[in-house]
C-alpha positions as a Markdown table, in Angstrom:
| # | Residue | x | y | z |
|---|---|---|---|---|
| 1 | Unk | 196.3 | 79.3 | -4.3 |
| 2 | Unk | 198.2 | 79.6 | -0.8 |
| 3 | Unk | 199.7 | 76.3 | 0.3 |
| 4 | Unk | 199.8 | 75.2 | 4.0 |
| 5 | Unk | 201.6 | 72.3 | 5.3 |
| 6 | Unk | 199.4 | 70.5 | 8.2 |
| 7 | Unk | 201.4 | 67.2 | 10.0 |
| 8 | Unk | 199.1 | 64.1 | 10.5 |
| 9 | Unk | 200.4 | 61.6 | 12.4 |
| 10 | Unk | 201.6 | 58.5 | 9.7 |
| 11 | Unk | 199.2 | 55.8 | 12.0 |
| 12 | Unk | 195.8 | 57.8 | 11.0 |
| 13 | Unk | 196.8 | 58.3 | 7.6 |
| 14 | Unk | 197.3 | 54.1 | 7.4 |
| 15 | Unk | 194.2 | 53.7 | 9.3 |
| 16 | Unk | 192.3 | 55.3 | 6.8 |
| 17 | Unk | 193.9 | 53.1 | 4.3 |
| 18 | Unk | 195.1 | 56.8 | 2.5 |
| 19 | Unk | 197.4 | 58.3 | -0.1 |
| 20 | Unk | 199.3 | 61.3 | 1.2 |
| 21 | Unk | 197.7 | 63.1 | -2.0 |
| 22 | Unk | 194.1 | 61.4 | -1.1 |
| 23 | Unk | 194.5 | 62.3 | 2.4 |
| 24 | Unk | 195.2 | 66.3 | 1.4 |
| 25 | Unk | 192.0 | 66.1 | -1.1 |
| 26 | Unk | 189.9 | 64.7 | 1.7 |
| 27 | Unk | 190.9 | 67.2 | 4.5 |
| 28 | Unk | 190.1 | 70.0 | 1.7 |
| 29 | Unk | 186.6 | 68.2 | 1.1 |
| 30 | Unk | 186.1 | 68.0 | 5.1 |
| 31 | Unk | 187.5 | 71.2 | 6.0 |
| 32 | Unk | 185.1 | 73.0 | 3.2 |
| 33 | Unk | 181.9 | 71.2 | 5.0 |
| 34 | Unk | 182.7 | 71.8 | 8.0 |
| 35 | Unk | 183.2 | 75.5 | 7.1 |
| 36 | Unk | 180.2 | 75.6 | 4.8 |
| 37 | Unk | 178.2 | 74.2 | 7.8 |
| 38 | Unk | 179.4 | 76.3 | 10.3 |
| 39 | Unk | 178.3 | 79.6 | 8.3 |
| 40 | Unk | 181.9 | 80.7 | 7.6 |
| 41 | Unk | 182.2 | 79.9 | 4.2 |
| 42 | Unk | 179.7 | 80.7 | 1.6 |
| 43 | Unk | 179.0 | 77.6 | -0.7 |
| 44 | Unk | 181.3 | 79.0 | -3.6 |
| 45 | Unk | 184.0 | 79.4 | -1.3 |
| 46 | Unk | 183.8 | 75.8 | 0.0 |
| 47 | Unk | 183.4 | 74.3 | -3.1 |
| 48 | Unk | 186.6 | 76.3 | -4.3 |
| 49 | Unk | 188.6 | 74.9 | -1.2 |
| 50 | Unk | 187.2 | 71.4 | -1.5 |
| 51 | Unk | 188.7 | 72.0 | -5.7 |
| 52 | Unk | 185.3 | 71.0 | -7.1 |
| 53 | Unk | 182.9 | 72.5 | -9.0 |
| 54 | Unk | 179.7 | 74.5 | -6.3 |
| 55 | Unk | 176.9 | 71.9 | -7.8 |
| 56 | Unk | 179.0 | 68.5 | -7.1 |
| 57 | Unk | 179.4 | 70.8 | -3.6 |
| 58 | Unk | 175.6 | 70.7 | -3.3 |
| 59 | Unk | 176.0 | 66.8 | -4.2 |
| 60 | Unk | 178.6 | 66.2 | -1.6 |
| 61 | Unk | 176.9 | 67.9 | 1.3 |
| 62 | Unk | 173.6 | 66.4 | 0.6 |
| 63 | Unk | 175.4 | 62.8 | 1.1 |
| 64 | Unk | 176.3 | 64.5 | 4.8 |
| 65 | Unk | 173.0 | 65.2 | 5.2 |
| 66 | Unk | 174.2 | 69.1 | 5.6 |
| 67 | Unk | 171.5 | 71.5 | 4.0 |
| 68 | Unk | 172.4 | 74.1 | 1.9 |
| 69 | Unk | 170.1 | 76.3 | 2.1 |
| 70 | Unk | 170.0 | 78.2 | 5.9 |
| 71 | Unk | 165.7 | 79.3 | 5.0 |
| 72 | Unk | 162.6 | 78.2 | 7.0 |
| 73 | Unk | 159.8 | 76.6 | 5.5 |
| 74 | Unk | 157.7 | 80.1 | 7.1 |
| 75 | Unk | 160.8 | 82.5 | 5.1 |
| 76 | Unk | 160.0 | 80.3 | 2.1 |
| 77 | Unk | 156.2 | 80.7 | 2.2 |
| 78 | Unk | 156.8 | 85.0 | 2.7 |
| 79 | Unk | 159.0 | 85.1 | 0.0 |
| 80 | Unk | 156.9 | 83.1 | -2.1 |
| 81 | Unk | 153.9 | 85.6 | -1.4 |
C-alpha cells in the first residue's frame, strides 16, 4: 500500500472532535464513496481504500443512501427475461 501524506488544517480536525488516526480512516472511508459514487472506483476497489471488507462497503454506502448497483428497474426486467 502507497502512503500519501494530505495536511488538514488542526481547527477541522478539533471540530470534528477527531483522532489524527480516526481522521485518516474517515477520509479513506469518504474518499472511497465518493469515488465509488462517482463511477471511478469499482466497489472492490473502494472497499479496499476505505480498509474494509466489499459487503460492510455495501453496508456503509447504503447508510449514505448511495446505490450500488448503477441498473434500471427496465435493464433489470431484460435481463430477467
Amino acid at each position: 500500500m502507497e502512503t500519501l501524506t494530505v495536511e488538514i488544517p488542526e481547527t477541522v480536525r478539533h471540530a470534528l472532535k477527531r483522532t489524527p488516526e480516526e481522521m485518516a480512516r474517515d477520509m479513506r472511508l469518504y474518499s472511497a464513496l465518493m469515488l465509488f459514487r462517482q463511477g471511478k472506483l469499482s466497489s472492490g476497489a473502494a472497499a479496499a481504500l476505505a480498509g474494509i471488507p466489499r459487503v460492510l462497503f455495501f453496508d456503509v454506502c447504503a447508510e449514505h443512501d448511495i446505490p450500488v448497483s448503477q441498473i434500471t428497474p427496465e435493464e433489470l426486467t431484460q435481463e430477467l427475461d
